[in-house]
N, C-alpha and C positions, 0 to 999 in steps of 0.2 A: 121806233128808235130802239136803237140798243140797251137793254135792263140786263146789268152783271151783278151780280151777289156774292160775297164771300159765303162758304159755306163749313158746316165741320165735319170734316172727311174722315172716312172709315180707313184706316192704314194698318200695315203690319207693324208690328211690336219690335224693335230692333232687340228687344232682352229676348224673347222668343225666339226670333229670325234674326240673328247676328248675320246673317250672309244675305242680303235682300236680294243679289244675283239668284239666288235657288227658285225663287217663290214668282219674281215676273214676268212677264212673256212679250211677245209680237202682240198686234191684235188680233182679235179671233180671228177674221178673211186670211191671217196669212199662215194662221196653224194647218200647217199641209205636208205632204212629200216625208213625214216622218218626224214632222217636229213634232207633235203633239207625244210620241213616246219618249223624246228626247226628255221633254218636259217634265212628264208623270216619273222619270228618275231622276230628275234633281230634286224633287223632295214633295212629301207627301201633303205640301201645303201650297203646290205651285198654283197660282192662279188660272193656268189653263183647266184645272178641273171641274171649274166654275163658268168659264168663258166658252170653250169647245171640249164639253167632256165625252170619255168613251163611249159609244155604242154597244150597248151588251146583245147576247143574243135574246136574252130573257124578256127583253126589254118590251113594253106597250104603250108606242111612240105615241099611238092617236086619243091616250086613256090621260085625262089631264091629269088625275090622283097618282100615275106613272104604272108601276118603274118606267122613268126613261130619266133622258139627260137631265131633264130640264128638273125634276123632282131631286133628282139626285145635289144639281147644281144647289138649291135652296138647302139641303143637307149640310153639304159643306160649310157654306155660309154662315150657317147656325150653331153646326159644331165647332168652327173657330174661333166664333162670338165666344162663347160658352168657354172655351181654352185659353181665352185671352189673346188669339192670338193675331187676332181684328183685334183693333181698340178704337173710337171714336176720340177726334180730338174735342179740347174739353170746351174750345170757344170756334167761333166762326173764324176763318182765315182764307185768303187770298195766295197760291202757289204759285210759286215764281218757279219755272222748269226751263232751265238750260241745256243744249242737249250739242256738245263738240263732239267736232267727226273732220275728217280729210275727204273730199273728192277732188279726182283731176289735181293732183299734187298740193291743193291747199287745204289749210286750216278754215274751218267755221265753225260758229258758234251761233244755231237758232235758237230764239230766244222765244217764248211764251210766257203765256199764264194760266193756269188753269179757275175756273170759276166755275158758280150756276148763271146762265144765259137764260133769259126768261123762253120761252119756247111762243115762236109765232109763224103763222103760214107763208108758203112763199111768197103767195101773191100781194101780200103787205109791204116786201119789200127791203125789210129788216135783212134777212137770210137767205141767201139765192144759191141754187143747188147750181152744180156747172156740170157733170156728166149724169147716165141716165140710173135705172136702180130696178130689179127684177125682182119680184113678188117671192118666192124663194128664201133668199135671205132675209126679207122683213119678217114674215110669217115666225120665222124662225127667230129671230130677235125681239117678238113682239112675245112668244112664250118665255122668253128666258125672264123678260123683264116682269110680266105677271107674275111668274113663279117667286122669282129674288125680289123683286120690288128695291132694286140697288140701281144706277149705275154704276158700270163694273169698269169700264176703258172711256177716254177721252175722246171727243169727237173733235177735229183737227181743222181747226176755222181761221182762216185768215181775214182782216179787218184793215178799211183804211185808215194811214196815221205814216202819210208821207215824210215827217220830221220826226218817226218814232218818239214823240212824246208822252207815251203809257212806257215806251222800255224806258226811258231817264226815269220818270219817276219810280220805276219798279227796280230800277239800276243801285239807285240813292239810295232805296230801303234795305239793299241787300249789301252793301258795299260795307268790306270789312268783317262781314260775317260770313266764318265758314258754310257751306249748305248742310242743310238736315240729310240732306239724302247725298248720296257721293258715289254711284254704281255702273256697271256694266250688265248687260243682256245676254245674255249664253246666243242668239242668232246672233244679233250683228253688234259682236262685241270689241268693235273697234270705235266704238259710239261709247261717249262719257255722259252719263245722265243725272243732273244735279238739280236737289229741290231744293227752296228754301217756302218755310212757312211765314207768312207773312200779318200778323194781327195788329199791328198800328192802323189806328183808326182812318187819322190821316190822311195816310195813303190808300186806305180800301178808298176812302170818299172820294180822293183827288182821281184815281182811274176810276171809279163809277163816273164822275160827271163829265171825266174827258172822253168815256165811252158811250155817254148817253145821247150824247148827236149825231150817232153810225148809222149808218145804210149801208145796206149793201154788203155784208158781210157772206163769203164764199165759203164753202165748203167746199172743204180741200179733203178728207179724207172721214166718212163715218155718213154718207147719203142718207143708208138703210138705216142705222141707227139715231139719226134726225127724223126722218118719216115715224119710224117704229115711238120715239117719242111722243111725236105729237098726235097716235094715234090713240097712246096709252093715256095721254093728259085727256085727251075724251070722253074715252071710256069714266077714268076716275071723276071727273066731273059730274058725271053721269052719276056716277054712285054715289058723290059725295058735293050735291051741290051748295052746300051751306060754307065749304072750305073756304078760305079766306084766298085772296090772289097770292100768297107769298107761299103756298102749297106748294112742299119740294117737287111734284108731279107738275107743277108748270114750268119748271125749267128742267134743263139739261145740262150734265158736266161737259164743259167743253176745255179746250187747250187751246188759247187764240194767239195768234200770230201778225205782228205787222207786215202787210203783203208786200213792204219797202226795206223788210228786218232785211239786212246784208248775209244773214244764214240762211234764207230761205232759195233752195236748189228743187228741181224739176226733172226728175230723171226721164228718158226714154223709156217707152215698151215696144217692145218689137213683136213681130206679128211672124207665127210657124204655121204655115198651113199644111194641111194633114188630111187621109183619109181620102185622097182623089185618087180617081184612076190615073197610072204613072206620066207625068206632064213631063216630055223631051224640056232639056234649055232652052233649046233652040226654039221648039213653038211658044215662051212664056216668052221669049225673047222677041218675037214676031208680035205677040199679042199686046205689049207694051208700047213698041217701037211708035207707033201712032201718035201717040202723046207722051213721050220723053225723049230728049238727047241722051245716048249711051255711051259710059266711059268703063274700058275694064281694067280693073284694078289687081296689082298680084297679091293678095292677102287682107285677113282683115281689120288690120290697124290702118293700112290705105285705105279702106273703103270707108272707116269711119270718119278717119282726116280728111278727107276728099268731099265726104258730105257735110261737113261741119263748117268747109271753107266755102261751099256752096247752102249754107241752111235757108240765106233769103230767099234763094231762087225754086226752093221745096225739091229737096233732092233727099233721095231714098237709097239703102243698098239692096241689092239682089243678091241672092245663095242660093245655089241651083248647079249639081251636080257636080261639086267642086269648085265653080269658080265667081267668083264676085263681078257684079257692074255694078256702077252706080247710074243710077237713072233721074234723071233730071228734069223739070217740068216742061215742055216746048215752050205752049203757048200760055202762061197766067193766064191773059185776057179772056180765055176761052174757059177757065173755070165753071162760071155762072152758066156755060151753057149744058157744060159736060156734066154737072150735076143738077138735074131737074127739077131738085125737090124746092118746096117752098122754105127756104133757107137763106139765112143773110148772109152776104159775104164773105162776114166775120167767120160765122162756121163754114163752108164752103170752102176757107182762104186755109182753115186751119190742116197741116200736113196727115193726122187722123182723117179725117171727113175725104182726102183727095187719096190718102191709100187704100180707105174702105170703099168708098163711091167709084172712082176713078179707075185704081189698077186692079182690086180687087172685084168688083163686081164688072165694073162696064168693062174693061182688058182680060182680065182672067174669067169672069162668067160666075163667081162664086154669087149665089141669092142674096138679097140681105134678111131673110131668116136664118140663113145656116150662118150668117156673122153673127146676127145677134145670138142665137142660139148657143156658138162655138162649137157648133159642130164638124168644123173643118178647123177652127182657128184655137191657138193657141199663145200663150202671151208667156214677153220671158222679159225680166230685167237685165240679165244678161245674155248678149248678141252670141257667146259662146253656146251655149245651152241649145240656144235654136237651129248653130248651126250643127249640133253633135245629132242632133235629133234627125235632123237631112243627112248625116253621113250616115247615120246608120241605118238608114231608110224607115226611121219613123214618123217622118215629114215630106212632103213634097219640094219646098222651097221655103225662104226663111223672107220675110220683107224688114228693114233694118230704119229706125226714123229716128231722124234728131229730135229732143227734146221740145215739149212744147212754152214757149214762153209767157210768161206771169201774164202780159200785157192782153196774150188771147184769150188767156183764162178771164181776164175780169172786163174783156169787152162780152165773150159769148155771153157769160154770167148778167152781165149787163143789162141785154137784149132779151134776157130770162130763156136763151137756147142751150138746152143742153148737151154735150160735146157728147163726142160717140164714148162706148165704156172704154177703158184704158186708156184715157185722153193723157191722164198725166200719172206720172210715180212722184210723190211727195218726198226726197229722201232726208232725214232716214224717218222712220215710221215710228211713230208715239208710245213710247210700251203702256200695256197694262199691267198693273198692281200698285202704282206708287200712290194711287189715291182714289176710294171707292164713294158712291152720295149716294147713303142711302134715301129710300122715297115712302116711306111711312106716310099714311094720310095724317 
């Protein structure tokens, strides 16, 4: 079952860092394309220097004693201790993290809380991963955390609690009081992100024991960083077996989510394939045609309209040499057959699994090495991106999906299958810096 702890979190100093915008970032996965220098100039204390810091050339990635990132990362860390400009707080507390944004013309408001989650294997049942996770990024997360011995960013877990009755009670404790934290993110700064601290006992107690009857709890975004956990609570066990079970190394910070919260949105990702020898329209168009109905569309606000009013029936857009169709599934029924692999429905049924299975490998001929790989494949939250990327001939064709809904997420999960990678976009994504755990034995 679910075990949550309040804990006292390692946070920036508002006297220090009056601008909490400078100091925090995206997660580390999405420091790319240029953020990471954006970062390093909003101020010499941003968190990305810790999370995804630079590559020197000097650097001796494979030398654990460094120089590399990961030495350097623990640097910081200790030099900001030292400056005050980390401060731990002074008692254990429970974080209430609100996070308002606008999609598709409306207001939401996802709601969280951040805690320590005791850390337990999949197969128990507690935590269920829903897509898959590449050795790569663990390896890499599994040194940072050796090194720091911190959690540094929240892992983004969604929990049942179909009557939100952890957000009332978290509602009640906050109500009337302004939040500690009140900020915006320099990426997606059209996101309001507000903390409150929370140390009434009370209410720690009252959502521990309404949390303590869960199963089943998803990981919605930080796979690698759940794995890299439970690798590092081993190891430390290993060194330290006298520690008592309330060892900050057997939990993990997490940011949980009612999978019922009315803030909780699911973006699409869309698929650029890339790197083929030049594919005419007209044959991607032949090699589909077998298994979809085709509609062509004049632009790409029709194409997404068009697939959104068709999402049940698994409809996809195409971009290919200027012009849009939308492609449609013929036959459902014939899913189960069209994809061979030993796989339930549920994944089978999901519009991922029938773009990668179906139009991408069995219609188009792409391997499923070079998907997983992404050697051909490229992924964009925005349909524009993918398709600037085909005009300008740095893409083949652009494959375009509606969003995947909660309901698949928490059957795959369910059946413990996990969705192919970029099953889902979480939006908007979690920052890091508003609150760090440290893991001292």
């Amino acid at each position: 079952m679910a075990t949550i702890r309040p804990f006292a979190a390692m946070r920036y100093d508002g006297k220090k860092i009056p601008h909490l915008s400078t100091v925090i970032s995206q997660p580390y996965d999405r420091v790319r394309y240029g953020l990471q220098d954006q970062y390093y100039d909003l101020s010499p204390y941003n968190v990305v220097r810790i999370i995804k810091g630079r590559e020197l050339p000097t650097d001796a990635p494979e030398r654990r004693e460094g120089p590399n990132v990961y030495t350097r990362a623990r640097a910081y860390y200790d030099l900001w201790l030292a400056e005050g400009v980390l401060v731990q707080e002074e008692q254990p507390a429970l974080y209430v993290y609100h996070q308002t944004y606008t999609v598709n013309g409306q207001d939401r408001t996802r709601k969280a809380f951040i805690a320590a989650l005791q850390l337990s294997p999949f197969e128990e049942g507690t935590v269920l991963p829903h897509e898959r996770t590449h050795a790569g990024p663990k390896q890499d997360r599994l040194r940072l955390l050796r090194t720091t011995r911190v959690n540094l960013g929240q892992i983004f877990m969604l929990y049942p609690d179909p009557a939100n009755q952890v957000s009332g009670l978290l509602d009640r404790a906050i109500s009337r009081r302004a939040p500690d934290v009140d900020v915006v993110e320099m990426y997606e700064h059209d996101v309001r992100q507000e903390l409150w601290v929370v140390t009434d006992g009370p209410t720690i107690q009252a959502v521990g024991q309404e949390m303590a009857g869960k199963r089943n709890l998803i990981i919605a975004d930080g796979h690698h960083r759940y794995e890299t956990a439970l690798d590092y609570r081993g190891e430390m066990q290993a060194q330290y077996p006298s520690a008592p079970a309330s060892a900050a190394f057997n939990y993990r910070m997490v940011a949980l989510v009612g999978m019922d919260d009315p803030g909780l949105v699911i973006l699409p990702t869309h698929r650029e394939v890339y790197g083929l020898p030049e594919i005419p329209r007209a044959e991607i168009i032949h090699r589909v045609a077998p298994y979809c109905d085709l509609l062509d569309v004049p632009h790409l606000d029709a194409c997404l309209a068009v697939m959104k009013t068709n999402e049940t029936r698994h409809a996809f857009g195409l971009y290919a040499d200027g012009c849009y169709t939308v492609l449609i599934l013929k036959h459902p029924e014939r899913i189960e057959s069209w994809i061979d692999e030993d796989r339930s429905l549920a994944w089978k049924s999901l519009d991922v699994s029938i773009a990668h299975k179906i139009l991408l490998q069995r219609a188009i001929g792409l391997l499923a090495q070079e998907l997983d790989s992404e050697d051909h494949l490229r992924y964009h939250r925005e349909p524009s991106l993918a398709v600037q990327n085909v005009d300008t001939r740095r893409g083949n064709f652009c494959l375009l999906l509606n969003p995947t809904p909660i309901d698949q997420v928490k059957a795959c999960a369910a059946q413990g299958e996990r969705m192919p990678q970029k099953s889902t976009d979480f939006y908007p994504k979690m920052v890091t810096g508003l609150t760090m755990m440290p893991l001292q034995p």
